[in-house]
DRENVOVEX-674709 format. One record per atom (N, C-alpha, C): residue in three letters; x, y, z; atom name. Coordinates in pm, whole numbers. Example, Ala and Ser with C-alpha at 12.3 -4.5 7.8 and 13.67 -1.06 7.14 Angstrom:
2
PT  type      px      py      pz  atom
PT   ala    1319    -569     780     N
PT   ala    1230    -450     780    CA
PT   ala    1320    -330     780     C
PT   ser    1285    -225     708     N
PT   ser    1367    -106     714    CA
PT   ser    1290       3     787     C
This chain:
144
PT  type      px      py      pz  atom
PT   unk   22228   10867   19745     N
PT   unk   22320   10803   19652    CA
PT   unk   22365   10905   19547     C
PT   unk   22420   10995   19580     N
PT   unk   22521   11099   19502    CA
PT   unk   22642   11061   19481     C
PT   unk   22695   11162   19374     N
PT   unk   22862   11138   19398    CA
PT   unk   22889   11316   19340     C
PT   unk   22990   11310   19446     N
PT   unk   23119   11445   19400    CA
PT   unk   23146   11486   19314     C
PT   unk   23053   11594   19254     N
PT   unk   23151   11689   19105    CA
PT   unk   23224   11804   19153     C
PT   unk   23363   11834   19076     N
PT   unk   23398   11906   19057    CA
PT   unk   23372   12030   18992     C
PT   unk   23345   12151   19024     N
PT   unk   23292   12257   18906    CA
PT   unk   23429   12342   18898     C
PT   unk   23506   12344   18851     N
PT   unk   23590   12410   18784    CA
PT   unk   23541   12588   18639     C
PT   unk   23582   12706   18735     N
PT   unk   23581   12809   18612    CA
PT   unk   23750   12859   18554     C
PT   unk   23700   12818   18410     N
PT   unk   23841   12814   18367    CA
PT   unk   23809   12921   18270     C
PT   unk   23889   13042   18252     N
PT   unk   23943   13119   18186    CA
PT   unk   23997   13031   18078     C
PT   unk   23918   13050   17943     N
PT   unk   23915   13050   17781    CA
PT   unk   24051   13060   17731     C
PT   unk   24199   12998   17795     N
PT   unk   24321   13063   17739    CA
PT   unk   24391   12962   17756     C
PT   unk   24501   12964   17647     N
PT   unk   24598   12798   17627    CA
PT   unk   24699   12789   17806     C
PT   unk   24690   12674   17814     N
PT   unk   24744   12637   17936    CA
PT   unk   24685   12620   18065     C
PT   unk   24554   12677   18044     N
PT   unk   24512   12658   18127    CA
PT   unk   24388   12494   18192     C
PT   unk   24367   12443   18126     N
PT   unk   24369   12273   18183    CA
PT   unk   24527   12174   18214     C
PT   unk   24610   12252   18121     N
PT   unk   24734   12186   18154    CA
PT   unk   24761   12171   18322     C
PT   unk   24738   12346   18346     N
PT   unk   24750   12403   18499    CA
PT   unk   24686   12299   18593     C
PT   unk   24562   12338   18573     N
PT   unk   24493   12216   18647    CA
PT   unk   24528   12096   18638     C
PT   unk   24482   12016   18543     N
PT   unk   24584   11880   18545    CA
PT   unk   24716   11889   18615     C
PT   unk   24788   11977   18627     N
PT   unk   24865   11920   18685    CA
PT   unk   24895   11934   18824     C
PT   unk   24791   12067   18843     N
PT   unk   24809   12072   18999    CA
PT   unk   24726   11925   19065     C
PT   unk   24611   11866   19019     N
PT   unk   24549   11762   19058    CA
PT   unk   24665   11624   19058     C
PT   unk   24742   11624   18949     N
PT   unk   24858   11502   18946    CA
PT   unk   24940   11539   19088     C
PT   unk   24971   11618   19085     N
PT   unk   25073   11682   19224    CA
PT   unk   25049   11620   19353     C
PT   unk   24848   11649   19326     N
PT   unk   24756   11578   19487    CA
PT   unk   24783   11439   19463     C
PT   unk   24831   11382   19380     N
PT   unk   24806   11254   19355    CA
PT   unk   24604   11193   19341     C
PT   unk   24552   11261   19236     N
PT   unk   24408   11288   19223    CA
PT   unk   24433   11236   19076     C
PT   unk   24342   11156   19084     N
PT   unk   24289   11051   18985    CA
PT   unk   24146   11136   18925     C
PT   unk   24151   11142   18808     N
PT   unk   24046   11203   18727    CA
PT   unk   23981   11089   18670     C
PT   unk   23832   11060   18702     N
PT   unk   23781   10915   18655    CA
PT   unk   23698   10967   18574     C
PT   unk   23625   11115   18531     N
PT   unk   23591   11126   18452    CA
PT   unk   23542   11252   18426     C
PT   unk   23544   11342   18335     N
PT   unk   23518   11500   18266    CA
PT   unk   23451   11552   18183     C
PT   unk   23405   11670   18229     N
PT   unk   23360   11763   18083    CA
PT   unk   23369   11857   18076     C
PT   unk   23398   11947   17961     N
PT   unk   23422   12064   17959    CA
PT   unk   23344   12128   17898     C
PT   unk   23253   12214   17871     N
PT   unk   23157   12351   17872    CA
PT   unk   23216   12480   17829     C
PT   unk   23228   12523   17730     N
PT   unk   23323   12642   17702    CA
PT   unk   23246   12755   17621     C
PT   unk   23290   12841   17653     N
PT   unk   23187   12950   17560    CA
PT   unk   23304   13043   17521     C
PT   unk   23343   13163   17438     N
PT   unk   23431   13248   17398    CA
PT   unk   23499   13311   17481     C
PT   unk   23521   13340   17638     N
PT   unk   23608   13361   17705    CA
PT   unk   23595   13280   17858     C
PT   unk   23542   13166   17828     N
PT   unk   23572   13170   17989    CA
PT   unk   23468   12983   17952     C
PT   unk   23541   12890   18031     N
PT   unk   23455   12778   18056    CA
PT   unk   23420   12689   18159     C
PT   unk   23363   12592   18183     N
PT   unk   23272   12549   18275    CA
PT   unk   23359   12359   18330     C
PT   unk   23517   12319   18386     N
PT   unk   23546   12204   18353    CA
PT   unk   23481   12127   18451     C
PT   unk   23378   11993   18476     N
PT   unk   23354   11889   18535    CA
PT   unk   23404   11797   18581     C
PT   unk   23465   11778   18661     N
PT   unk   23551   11624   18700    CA
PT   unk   23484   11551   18835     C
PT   unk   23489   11435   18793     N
PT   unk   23457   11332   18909    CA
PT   unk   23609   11286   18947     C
PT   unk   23635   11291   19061     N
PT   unk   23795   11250   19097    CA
PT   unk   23783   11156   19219     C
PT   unk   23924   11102   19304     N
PT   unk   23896   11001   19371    CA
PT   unk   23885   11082   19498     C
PT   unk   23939   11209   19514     N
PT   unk   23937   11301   19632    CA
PT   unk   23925   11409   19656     C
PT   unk   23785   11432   19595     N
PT   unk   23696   11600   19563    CA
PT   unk   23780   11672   19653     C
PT   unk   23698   11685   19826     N
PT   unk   23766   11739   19928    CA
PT   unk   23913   11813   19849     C
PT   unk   24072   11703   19909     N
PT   unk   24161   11768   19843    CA
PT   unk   24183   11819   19693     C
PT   unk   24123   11783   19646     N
PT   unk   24135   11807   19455    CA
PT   unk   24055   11987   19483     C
PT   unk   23978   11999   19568     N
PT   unk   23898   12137   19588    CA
PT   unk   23975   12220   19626     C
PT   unk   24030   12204   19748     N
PT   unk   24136   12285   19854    CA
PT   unk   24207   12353   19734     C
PT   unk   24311   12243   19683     N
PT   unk   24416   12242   19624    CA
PT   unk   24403   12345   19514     C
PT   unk   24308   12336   19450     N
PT   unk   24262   12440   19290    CA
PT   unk   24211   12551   19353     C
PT   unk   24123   12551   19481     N
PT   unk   24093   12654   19550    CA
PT   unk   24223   12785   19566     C
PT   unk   24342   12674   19654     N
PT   unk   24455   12758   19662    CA
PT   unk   24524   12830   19593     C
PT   unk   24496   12721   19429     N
PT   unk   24617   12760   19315    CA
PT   unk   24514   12914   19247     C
PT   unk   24393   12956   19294     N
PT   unk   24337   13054   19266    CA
PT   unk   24233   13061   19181     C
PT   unk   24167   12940   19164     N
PT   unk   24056   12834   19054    CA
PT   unk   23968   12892   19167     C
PT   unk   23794   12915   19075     N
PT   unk   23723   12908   19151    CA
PT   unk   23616   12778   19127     C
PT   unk   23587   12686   19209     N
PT   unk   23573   12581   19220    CA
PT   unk   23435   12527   19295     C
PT   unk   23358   12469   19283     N
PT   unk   23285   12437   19377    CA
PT   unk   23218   12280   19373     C
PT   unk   23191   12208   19474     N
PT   unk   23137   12098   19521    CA
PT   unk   22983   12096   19464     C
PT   unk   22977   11989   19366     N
PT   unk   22832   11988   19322    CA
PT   unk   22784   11841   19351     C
PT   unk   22620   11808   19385     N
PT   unk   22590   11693   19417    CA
PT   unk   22560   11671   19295     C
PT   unk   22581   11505   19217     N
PT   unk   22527   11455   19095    CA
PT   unk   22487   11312   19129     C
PT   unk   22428   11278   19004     N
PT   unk   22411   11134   19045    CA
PT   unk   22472   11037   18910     C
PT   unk   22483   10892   18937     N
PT   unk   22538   10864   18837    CA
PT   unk   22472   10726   18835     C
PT   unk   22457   10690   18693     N
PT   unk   22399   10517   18677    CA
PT   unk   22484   10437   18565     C
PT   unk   22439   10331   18554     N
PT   unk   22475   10259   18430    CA
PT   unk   22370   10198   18361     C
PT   unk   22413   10237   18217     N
PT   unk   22331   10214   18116    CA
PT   unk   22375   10072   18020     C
PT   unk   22295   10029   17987     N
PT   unk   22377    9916   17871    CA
PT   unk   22444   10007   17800     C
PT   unk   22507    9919   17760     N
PT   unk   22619    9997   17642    CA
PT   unk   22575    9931   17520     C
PT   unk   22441    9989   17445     N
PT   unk   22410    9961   17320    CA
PT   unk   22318    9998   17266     C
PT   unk   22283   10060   17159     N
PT   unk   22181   10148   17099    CA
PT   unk   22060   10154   17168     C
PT   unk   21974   10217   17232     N
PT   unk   21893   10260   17339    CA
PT   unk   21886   10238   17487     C
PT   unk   22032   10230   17532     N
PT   unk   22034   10208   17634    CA
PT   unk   22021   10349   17762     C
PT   unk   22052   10414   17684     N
PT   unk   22064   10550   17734    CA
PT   unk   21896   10617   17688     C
PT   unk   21849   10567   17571     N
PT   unk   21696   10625   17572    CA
PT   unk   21602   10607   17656     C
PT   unk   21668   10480   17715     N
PT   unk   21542   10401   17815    CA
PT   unk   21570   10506   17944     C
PT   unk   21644   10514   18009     N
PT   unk   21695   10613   18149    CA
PT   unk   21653   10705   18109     C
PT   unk   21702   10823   17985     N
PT   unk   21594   10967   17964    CA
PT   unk   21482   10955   17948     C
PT   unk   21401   10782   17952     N
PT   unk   21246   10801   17890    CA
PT   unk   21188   10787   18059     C
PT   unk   21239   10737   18145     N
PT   unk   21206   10679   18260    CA
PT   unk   21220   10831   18357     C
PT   unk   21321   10917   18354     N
PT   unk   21335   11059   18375    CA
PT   unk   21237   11137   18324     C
PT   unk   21214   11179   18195     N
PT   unk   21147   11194   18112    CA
PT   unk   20997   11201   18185     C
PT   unk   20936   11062   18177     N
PT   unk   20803   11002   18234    CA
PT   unk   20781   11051   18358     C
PT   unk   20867   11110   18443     N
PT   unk   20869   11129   18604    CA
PT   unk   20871   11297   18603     C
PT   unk   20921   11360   18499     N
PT   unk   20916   11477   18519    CA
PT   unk   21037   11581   18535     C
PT   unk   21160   11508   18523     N
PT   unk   21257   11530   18573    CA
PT   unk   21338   11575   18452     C
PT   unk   21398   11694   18525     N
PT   unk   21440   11762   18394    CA
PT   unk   21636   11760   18413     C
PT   unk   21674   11697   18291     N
PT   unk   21803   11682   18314    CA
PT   unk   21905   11826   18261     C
PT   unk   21982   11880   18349     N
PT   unk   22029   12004   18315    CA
PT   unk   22107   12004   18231     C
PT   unk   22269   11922   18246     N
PT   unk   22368   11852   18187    CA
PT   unk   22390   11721   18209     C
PT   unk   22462   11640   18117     N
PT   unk   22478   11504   18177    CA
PT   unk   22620   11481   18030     C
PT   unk   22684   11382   18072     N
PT   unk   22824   11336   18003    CA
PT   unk   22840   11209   18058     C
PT   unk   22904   11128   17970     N
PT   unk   22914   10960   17988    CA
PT   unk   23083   10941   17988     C
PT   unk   23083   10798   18003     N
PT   unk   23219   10785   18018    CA
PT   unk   23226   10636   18027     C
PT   unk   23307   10567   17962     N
PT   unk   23366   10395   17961    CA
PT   unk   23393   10339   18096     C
PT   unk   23329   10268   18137     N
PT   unk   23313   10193   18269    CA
PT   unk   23435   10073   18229     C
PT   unk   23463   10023   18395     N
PT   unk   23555    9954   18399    CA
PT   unk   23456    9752   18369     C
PT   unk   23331    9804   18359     N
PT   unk   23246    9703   18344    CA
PT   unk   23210    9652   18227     C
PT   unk   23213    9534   18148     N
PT   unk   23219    9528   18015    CA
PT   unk   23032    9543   17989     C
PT   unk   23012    9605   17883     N
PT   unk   22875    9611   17814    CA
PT   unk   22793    9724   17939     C
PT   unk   22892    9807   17998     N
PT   unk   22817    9940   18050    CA
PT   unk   22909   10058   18038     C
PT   unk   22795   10152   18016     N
PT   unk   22870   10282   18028    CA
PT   unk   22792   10360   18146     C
PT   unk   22883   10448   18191     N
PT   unk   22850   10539   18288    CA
PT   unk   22758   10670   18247     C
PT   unk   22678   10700   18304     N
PT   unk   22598   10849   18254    CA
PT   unk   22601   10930   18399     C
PT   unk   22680   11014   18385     N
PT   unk   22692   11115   18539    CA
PT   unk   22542   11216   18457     C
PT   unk   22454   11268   18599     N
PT   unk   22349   11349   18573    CA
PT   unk   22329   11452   18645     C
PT   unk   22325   11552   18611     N
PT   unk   22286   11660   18686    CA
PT   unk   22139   11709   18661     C
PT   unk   21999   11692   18701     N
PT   unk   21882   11691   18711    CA
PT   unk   21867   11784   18834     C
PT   unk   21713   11829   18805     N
PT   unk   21672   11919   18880    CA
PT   unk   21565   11877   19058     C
PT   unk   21589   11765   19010     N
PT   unk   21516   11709   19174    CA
PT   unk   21571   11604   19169     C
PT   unk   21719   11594   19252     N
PT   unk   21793   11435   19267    CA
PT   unk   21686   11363   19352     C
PT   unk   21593   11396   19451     N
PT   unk   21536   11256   19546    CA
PT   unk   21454   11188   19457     C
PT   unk   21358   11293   19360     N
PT   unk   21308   11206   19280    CA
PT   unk   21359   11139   19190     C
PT   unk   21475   11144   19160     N
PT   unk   21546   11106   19012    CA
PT   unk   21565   10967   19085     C
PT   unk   21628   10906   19215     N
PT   unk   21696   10882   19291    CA
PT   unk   21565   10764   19262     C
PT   unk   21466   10792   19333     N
PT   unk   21322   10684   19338    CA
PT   unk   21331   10656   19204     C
PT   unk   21305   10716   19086     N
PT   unk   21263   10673   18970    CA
PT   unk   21357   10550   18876     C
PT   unk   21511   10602   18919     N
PT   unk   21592   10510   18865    CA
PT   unk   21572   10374   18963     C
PT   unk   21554   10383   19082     N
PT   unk   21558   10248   19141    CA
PT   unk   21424   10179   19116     C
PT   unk   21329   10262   19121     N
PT   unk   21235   10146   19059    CA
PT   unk   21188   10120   18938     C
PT   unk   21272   10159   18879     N
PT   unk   21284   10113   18717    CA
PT   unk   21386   10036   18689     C
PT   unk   21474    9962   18789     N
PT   unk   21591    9908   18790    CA
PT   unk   21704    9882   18708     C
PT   unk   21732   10078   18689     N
PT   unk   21854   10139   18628    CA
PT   unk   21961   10127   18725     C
PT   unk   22077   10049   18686     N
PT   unk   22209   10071   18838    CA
PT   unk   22215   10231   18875     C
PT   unk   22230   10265   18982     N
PT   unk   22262   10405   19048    CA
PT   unk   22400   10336   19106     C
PT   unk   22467   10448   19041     N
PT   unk   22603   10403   19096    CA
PT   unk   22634   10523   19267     C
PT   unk   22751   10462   19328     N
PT   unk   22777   10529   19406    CA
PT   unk   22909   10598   19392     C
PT   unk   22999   10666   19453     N
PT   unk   23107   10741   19467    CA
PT   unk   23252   10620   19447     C
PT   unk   23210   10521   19513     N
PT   unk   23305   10413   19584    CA
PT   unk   23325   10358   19440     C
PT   unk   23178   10269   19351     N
PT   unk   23222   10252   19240    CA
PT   unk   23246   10300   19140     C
PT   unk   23196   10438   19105     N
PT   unk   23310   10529   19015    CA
PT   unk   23420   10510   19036     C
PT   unk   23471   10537   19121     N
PT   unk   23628   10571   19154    CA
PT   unk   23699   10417   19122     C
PT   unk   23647   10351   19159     N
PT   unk   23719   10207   19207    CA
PT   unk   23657   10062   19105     C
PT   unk   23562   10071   19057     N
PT   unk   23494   10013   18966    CA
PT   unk   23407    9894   19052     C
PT   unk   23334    9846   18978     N
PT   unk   23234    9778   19082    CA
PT   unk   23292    9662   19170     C
């Protein structure tokens, strides 16, 4: 139960997410959700989209270097410790989260937490039997 990140390396210089954005509008590629990572010349952009595959090719071509990352993603309540409880349940298991970024679900009273952790099978067991939603690819994109 993964879903599709985008890893995007973007050169630190104006115009350049415009670029992207718009080569992804072109694919007709829906951006459901992002992050960006930046350091003084050069940064790191994240996207979950509806069609990694082409959204890859495509930035591949335009001369982006790009790559396919496995993540996982859940839903949290959407309200002051809802998100403590999932890092305490991670946390408790051992599991060390590398990056992670949230984003407004199409679901009222949840938000999304995309995760990038260092052992998805275990992350994978721990959220389900702690009965945190693990979302899939289908409902990112499309909502539950």
């Amino acid at each position: 139960m993964t879903v599709n990140q985008l890893s995007v390396f973007v050169e630190n210089k104006p115009g350049r997410l415009s670029e992207i954005t718009s080569i992804l509008q072109q694919q007709e590629v829906d951006i459901r959700a992002l992050s960006v990572a930046d350091t003084t010349h050069f940064g790191i952009l994240r996207l979950i989209v509806d069609k990694p595959a082409q959204a890859e090719s495509a930035l591949k071509s335009a001369g982006f270097t790009v790559s396919l990352t496995q993540v996982i993603a859940i839903g949290v309540s959407d309200r002051p410790g809802g998100l403590a409880e999932a890092m305490a349940v991670l946390s408790g298991g051992g599991i060390s989260v590398e990056y992670m970024y949230a984003f407004i679900s199409r679901e009222e009273k949840t938000a999304y937490v995309i995760l990038r952790v260092d052992n998805i099978e275990k992350a994978v067991e721990l959220i389900q039997a702690n009965g945190i939603p693990l979302l899939t690819e289908t409902e990112i994109i499309h909502g539950k």
